[in-house]
PAVEXVEX-622357 format. One record per residue (C-alpha): residue in three letters; residue number from 1; x, y, z. Coordinates in steps of 0.05 Angstrom, whole numbers, plus 32768, in hexadecimal, padded with zeros to 4 digits. Example, Ala and Ser with C-alpha at 12.3 -4.5 7.8 and 13.67 -1.06 7.14 Angstrom:
2
NODE  res    n    c1    c2    c3
NODE  ala    1  80F6  7FA6  809C
NODE  ser    2  8111  7FEB  808F
This chain:
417
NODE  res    n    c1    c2    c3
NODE  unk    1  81CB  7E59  7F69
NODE  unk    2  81AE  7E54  7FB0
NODE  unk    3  81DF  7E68  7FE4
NODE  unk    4  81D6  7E4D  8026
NODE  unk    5  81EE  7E66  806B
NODE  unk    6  81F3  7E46  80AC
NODE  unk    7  81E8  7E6A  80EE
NODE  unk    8  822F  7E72  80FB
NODE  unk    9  823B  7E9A  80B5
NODE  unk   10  8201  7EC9  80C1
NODE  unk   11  8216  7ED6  8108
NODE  unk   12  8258  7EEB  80E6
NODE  unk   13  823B  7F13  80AB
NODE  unk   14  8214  7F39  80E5
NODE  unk   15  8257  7F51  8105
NODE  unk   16  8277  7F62  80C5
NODE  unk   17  8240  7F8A  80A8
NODE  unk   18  822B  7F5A  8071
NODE  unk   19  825B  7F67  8045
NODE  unk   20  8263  7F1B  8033
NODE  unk   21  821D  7F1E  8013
NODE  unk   22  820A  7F2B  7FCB
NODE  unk   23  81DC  7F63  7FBD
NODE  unk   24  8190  7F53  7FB3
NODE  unk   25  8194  7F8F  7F74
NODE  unk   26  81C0  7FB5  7F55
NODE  unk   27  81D5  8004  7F61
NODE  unk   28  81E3  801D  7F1B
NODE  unk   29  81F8  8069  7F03
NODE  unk   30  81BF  8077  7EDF
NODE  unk   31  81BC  8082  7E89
NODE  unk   32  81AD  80BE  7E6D
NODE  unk   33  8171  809D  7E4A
NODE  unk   34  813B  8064  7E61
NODE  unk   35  80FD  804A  7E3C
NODE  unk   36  80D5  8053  7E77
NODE  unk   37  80EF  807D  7EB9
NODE  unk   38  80C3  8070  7EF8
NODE  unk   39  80C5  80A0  7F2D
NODE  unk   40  80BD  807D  7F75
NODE  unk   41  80E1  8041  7F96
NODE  unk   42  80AD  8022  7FC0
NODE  unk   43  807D  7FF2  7FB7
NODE  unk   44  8058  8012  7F71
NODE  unk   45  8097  802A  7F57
NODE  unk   46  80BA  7FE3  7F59
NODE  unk   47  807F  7FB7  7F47
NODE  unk   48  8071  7FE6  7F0F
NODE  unk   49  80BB  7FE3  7EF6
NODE  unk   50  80B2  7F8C  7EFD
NODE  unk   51  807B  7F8D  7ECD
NODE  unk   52  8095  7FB1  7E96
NODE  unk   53  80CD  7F89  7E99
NODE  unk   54  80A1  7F41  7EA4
NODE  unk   55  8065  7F52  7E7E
NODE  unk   56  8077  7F87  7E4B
NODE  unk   57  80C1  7F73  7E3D
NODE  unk   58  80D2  7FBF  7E4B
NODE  unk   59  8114  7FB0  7E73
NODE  unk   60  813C  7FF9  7E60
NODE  unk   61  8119  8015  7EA0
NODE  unk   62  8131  8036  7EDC
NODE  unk   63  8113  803D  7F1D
NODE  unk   64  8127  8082  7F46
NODE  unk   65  8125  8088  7F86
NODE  unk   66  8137  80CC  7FAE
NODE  unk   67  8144  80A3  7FF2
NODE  unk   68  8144  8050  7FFE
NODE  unk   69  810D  8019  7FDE
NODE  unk   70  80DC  800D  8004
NODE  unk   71  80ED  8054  8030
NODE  unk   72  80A6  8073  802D
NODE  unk   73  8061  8056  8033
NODE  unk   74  807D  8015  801E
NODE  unk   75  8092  8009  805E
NODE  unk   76  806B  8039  808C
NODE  unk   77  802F  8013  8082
NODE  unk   78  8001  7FE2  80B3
NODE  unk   79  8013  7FA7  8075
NODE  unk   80  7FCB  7F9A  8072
NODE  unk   81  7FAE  7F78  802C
NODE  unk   82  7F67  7F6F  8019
NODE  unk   83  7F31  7F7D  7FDF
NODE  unk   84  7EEE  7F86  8003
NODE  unk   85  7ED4  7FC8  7FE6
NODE  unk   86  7E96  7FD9  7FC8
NODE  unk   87  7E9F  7FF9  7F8F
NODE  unk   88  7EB0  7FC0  7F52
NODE  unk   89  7EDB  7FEE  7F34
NODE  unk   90  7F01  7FED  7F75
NODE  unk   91  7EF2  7FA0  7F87
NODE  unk   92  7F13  7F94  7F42
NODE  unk   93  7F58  7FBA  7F51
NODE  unk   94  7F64  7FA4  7F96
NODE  unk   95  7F4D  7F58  7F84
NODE  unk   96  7F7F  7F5B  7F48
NODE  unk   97  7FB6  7F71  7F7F
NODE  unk   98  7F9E  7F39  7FB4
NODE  unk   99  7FA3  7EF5  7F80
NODE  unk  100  7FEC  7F19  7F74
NODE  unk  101  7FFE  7F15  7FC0
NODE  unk  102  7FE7  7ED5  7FBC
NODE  unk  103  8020  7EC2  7F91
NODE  unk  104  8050  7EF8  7F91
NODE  unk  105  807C  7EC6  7FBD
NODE  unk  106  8089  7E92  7F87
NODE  unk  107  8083  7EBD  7F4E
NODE  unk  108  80BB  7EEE  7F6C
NODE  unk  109  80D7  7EB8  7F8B
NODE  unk  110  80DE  7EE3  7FC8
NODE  unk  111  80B4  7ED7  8009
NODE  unk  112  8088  7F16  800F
NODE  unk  113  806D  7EEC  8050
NODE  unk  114  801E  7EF6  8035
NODE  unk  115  7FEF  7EDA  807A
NODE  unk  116  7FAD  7ED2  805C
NODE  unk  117  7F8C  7ED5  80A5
NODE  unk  118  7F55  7EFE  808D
NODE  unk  119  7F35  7F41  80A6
NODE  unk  120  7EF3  7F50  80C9
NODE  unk  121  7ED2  7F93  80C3
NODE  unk  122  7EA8  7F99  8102
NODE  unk  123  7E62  7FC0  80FC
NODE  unk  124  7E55  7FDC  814B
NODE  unk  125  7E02  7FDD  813D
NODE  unk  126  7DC7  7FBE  811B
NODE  unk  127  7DC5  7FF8  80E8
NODE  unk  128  7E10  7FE8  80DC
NODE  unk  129  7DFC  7F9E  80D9
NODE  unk  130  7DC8  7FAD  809A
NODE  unk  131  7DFD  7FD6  807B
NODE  unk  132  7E2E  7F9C  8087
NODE  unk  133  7DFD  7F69  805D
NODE  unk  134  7DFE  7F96  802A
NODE  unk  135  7E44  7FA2  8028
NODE  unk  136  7E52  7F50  8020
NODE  unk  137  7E20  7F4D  7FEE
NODE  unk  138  7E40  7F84  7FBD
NODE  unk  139  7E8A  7F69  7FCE
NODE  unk  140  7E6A  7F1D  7FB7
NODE  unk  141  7E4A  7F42  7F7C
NODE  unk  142  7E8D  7F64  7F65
NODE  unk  143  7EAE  7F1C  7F67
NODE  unk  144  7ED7  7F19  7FA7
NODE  unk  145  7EC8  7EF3  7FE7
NODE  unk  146  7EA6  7F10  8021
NODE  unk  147  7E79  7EFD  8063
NODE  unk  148  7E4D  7F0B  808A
NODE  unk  149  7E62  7EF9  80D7
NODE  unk  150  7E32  7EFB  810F
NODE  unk  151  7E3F  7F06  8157
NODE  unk  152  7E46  7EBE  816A
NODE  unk  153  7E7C  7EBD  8131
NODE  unk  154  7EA1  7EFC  814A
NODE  unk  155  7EA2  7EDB  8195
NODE  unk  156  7EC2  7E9B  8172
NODE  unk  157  7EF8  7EC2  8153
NODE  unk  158  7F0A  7EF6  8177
NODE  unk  159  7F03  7EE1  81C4
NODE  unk  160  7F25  7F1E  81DC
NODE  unk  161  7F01  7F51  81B9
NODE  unk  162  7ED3  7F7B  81F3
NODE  unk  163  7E92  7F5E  81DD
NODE  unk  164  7E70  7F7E  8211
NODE  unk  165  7E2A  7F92  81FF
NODE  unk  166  7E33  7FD3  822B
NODE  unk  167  7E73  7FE1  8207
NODE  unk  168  7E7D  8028  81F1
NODE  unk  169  7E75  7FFE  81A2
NODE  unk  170  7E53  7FC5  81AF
NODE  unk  171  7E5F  7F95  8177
NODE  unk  172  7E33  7F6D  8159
NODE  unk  173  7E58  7F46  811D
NODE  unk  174  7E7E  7F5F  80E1
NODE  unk  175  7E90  7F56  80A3
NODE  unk  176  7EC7  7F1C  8092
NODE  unk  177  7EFA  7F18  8050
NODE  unk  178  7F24  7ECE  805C
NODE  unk  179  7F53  7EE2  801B
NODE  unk  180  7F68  7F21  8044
NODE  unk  181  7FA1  7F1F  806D
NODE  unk  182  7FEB  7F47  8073
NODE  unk  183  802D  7F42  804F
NODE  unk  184  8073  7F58  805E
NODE  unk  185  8070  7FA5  8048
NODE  unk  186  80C1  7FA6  8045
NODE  unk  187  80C2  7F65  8023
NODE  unk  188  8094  7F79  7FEA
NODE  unk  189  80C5  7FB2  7FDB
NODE  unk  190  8108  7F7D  7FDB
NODE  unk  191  80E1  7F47  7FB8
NODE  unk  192  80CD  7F7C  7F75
NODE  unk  193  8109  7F9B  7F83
NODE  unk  194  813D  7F61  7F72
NODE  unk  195  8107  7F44  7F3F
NODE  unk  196  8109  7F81  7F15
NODE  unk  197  8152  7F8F  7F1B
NODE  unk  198  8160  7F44  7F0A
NODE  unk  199  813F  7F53  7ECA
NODE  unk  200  8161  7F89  7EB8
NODE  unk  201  8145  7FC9  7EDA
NODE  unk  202  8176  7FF9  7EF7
NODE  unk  203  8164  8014  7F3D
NODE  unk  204  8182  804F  7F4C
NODE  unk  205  817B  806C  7F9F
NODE  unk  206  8187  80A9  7FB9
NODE  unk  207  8173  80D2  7F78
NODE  unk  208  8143  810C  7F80
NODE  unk  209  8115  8126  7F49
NODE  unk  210  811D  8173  7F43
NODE  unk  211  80F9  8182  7F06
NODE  unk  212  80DD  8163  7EC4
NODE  unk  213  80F1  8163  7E85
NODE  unk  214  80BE  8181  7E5C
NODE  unk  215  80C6  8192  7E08
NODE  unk  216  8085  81A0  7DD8
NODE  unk  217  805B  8191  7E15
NODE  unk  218  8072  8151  7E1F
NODE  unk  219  809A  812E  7E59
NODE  unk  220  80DA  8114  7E3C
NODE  unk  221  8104  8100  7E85
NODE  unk  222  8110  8125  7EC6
NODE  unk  223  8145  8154  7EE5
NODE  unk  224  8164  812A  7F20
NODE  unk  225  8191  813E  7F53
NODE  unk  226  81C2  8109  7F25
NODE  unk  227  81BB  812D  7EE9
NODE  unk  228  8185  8129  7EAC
NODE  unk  229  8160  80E6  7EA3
NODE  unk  230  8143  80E1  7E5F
NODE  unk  231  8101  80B2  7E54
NODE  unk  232  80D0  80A8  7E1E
NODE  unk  233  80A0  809F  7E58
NODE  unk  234  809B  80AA  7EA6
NODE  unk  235  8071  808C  7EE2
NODE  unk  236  806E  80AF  7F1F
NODE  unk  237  805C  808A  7F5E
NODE  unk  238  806B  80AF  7F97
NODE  unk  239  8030  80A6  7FC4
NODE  unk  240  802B  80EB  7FF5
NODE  unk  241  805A  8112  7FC8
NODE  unk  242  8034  8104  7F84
NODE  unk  243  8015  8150  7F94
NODE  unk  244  805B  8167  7F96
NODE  unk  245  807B  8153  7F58
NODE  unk  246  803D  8162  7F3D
NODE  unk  247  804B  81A7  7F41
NODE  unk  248  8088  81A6  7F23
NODE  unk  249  806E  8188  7EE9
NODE  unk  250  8037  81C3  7EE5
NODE  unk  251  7FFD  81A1  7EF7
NODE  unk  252  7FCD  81A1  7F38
NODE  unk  253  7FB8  8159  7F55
NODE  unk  254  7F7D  8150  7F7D
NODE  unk  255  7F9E  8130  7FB1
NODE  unk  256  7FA5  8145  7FF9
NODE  unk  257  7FE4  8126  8022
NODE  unk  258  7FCC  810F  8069
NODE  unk  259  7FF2  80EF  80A6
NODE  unk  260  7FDF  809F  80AE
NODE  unk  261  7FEA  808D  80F9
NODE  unk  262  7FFE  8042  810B
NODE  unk  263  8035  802A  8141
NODE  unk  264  803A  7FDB  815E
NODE  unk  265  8044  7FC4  81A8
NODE  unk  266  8077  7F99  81CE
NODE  unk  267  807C  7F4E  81AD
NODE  unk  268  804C  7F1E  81CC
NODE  unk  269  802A  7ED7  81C0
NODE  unk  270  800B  7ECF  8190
NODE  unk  271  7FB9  7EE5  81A1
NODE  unk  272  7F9D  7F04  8165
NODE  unk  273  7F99  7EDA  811F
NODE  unk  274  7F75  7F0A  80F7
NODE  unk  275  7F75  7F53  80E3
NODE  unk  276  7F3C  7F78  8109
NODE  unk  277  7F1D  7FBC  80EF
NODE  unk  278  7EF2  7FE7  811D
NODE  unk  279  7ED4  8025  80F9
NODE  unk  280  7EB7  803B  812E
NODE  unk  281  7EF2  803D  8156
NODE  unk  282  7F11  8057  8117
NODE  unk  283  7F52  801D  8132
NODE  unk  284  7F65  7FE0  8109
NODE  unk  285  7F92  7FB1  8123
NODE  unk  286  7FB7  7F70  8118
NODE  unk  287  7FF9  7F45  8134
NODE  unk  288  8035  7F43  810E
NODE  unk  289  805A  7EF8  8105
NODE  unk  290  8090  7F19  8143
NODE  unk  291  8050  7F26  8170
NODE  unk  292  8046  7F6D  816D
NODE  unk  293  8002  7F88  8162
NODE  unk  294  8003  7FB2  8133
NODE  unk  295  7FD4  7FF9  8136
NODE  unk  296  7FB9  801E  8108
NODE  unk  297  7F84  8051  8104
NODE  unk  298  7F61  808E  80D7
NODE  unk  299  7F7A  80CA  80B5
NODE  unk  300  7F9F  8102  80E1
NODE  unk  301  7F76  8133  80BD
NODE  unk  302  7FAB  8172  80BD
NODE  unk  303  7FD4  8176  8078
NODE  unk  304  8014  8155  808A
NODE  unk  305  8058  8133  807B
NODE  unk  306  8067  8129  80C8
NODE  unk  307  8080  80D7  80C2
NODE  unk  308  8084  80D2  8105
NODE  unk  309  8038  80DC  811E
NODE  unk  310  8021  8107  8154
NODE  unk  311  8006  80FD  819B
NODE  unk  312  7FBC  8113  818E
NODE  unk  313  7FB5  80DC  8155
NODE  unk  314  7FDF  809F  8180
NODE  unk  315  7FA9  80AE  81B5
NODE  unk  316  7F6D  80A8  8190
NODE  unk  317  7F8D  8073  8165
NODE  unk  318  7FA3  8044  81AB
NODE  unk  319  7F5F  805A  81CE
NODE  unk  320  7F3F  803B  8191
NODE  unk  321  7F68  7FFB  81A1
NODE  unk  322  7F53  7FF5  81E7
NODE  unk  323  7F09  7FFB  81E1
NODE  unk  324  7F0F  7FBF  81AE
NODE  unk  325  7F40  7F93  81D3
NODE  unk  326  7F46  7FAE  821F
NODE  unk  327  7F76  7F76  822D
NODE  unk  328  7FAA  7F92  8212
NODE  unk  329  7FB3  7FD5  8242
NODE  unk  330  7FF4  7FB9  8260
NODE  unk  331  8016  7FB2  8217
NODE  unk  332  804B  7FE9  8209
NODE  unk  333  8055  800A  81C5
NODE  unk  334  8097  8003  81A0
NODE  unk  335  808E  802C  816D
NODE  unk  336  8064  8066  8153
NODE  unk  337  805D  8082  8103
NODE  unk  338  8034  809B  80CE
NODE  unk  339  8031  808F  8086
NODE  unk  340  802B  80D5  8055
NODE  unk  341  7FF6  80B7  8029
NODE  unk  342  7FD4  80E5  7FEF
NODE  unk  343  7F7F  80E8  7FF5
NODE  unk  344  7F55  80F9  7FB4
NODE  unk  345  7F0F  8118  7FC5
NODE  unk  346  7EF2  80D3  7FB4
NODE  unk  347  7F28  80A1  7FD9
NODE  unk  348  7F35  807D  7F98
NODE  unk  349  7F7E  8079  7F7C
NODE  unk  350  7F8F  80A1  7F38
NODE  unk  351  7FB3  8077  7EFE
NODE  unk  352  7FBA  8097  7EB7
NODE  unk  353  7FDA  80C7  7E8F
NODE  unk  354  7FEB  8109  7EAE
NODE  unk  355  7FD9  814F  7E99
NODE  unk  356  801C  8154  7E7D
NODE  unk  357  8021  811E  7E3F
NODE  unk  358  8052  80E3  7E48
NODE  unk  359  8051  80E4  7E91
NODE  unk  360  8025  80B1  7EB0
NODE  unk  361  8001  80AC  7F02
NODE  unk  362  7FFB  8082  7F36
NODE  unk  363  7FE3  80A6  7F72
NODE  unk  364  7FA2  80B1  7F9E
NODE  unk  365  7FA4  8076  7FC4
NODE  unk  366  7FA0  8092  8002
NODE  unk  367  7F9A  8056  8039
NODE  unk  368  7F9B  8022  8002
NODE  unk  369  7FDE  8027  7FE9
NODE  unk  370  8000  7FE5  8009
NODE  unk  371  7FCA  7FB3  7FEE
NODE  unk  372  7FCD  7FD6  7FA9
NODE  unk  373  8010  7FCA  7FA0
NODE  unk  374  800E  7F8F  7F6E
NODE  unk  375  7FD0  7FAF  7F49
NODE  unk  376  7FEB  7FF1  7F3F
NODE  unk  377  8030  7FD4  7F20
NODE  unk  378  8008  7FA9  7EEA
NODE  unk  379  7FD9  7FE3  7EDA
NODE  unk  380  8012  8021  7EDE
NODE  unk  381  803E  7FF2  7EAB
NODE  unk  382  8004  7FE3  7E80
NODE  unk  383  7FF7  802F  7E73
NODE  unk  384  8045  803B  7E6F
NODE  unk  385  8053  8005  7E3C
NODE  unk  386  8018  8012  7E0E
NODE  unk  387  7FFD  8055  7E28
NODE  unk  388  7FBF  8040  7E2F
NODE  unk  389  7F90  802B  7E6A
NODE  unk  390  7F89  7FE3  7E84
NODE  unk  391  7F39  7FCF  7E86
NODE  unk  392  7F42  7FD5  7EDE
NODE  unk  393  7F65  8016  7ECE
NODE  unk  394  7F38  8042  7EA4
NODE  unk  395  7F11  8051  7EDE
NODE  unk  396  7F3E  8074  7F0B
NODE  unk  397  7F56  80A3  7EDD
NODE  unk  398  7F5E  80E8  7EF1
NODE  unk  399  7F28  80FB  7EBD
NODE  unk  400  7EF0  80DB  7EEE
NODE  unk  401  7EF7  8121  7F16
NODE  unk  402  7EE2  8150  7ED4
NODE  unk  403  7EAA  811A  7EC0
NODE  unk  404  7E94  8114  7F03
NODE  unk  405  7E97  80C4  7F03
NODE  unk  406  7EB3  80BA  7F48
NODE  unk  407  7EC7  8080  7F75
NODE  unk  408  7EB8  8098  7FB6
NODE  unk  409  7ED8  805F  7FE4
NODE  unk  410  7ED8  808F  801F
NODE  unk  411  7EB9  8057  8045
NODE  unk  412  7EDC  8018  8024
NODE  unk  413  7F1A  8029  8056
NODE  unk  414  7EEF  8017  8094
NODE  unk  415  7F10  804D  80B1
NODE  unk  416  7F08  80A2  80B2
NODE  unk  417  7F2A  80BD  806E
């Protein structure tokens, strides 16, 4: 049943802390034993948790989380969603998680808040403008929508972009994705979240991995700072850390953890209805549904886990801004960040069974991580339940580095990796 609360009654359950409320999921001890244990509580984690239970009809699952859902890159990010990459084996995996935005709402029955206002990748020079024509003809090819916008077209939707042909980046049109857009990071986490637990997934917070449990070279559970978790099978999504608890499972990961600057302004009117991405700028930047604008911006390229950004990088990130959109010099920032999110020589996520047997990855995604949320929960429960890849899988396994079949989406970002 639908409750329903008046102004008055969530004015009061303000003051008293909410504690008239019923909670969206459950906080269970956990079992000694699960079918499936998946290490991570943000966006990958959950979704992947959802699927088994919705897809695969594996509901003995639990979900562990060392701090809160959604605490990590979940909700550090810039909540931008799109599929306009080159590569088809990349088009295909980020397309498969944008038609899932589209109606993650209703089938969750939770509003993630998806605004498909589309994103424009700006090319600053007639070179960039041939490689910009090809770039919409390969992203047509692999299946997903793309355009080519000339200047005239860029003037009629973005009048306060500097246009100036003596700009330090002139622009001269871009490259346009309607089906793109942003969600509601935090609300993405909630919405799996309650899904999974209503069917049956236990979620378990503030539970740290310490070690795995490993017998005849197999992973049979993890050591947690809540005692010994037994599983036939384990997931690991943990983003920036995945090189981590790699190492305590006695592997190496080719994945290097970088600092992701972003931070948003003061709330104003509404005067940008799209997300804009300048690469050469290296800034990308879009307004929230309160008003801010929210900024991101390239790879701090020192090895870090610093969350809260650095001076250095907010300069170069806001200097970015202003030689896009000099109108908005007077705005002041709110708040500054960074997202700890784990490169792989060729910018391509990993997804597929470990070097140690029975425990499965999702990791690599670098920048990519938000809009790959719904994709990487179908395709990490497809290899948990059967232990085998999905077709949009088998290509990002961590084999591609020995063969030397690589993904290199260095430049599908639109911004310096």
């Amino acid at each position: 049943m639908t409750r329903h609360y008046s102004a008055l009654s969530l004015f009061r359950e303000g003051l008293n802390g909410q504690q008239g409320w019923q909670k969206a999921w459950r906080s269970p001890e956990p079992k000694s034993h699960y079918d499936i244990v998946i290490i991570g509580g943000g966006g990958h984690g959950l979704a992947t948790a959802y699927y088994l239970a919705k897809i695969h009809d594996v509901r003995n699952v639990a979900v562990i989380e060392k701090g809160w859902l959604g605490g990590g890159n979940t909700g550090r990010n810039t909540t931008v969603v799109r599929s306009n990459y080159f590569f088809p084996e990349s088009t295909a995996l980020y397309d498969m998680a944008l038609r899932r935005y589209e109606t993650l709402s209703r089938e969750l029955n939770y509003n993630i808040m998806l605004s498909q206002r589309g994103i424009v990748t700006l090319a600053h020079s007639e070179a960039e403008m041939e490689m910009a024509a090809r770039t919409v003809n390969a992203i047509q090819i692999n299946g997903t929508d793309a355009e080519l916008f000339d200047l005239a077209e860029i003037r009629r939707r973005l009048p306060l972009l500097n246009l100036d042909q003596d700009a330090r980046y002139p622009v001269f049109g871009g490259v346009w994705q309607a089906r793109a857009g942003t969600a509601r990071h935090d609300a993405v986490a909630w919405g799996y979240a309650r899904a999974a637990d209503r069917l049956g997934v236990d979620i378990i917070q503030s539970c740290q991995v310490e070690d795995f449990l490993i017998e005849g070279g197999r992973c049979r559970g993890v050591k947690t700072s809540r005692g010994e978790i037994r599983a036939d099978r384990v997931g690991m999504a943990v983003a920036g850390h995945s090189s981590h608890l790699a190492d305590k499972a006695g592997f190496r990961l080719p994945v290097t953890s970088y600092a992701l600057q972003a931070c948003v302004s003061e709330p104003i009117k509404p005067v940008l209805d799209t997300v804009v991405l300048s690469p050469a700028t290296g800034t990308y930047v879009s307004q929230s549904d309160k008003g801010e604008i929210v900024i991101g911006g390239g790879l701090d390229r020192v090895p870090s886990y610093g969350q809260r950004g650095n001076l250095p990088m907010l300069e170069q990130v806001v200097s970015g801004l202003l030689e896009m959109f000099p109108s908005f010099r007077q705005l002041r920032l709110m708040r500054q960040w960074a997202g700890i999110v784990d490169v792989t020589p060729d910018s391509s996520p990993i997804l597929g069974e470990s070097p140690l047997s029975n425990l499965f990855l999702n990791c690599g995604w670098g920048t990519g991580g938000f809009k790959a949320i719904p994709a990487g929960g179908v395709l990490l429960s497809h290899l948990l339940a059967t232990g085998k890849h999905h077709d949009i899988s088998r290509p990002f396994d961590l084999d591609r580095f020995a063969k030397g079949r690589l993904i290199d989406e260095a430049a599908g970002s639109g911004i310096a990796h």
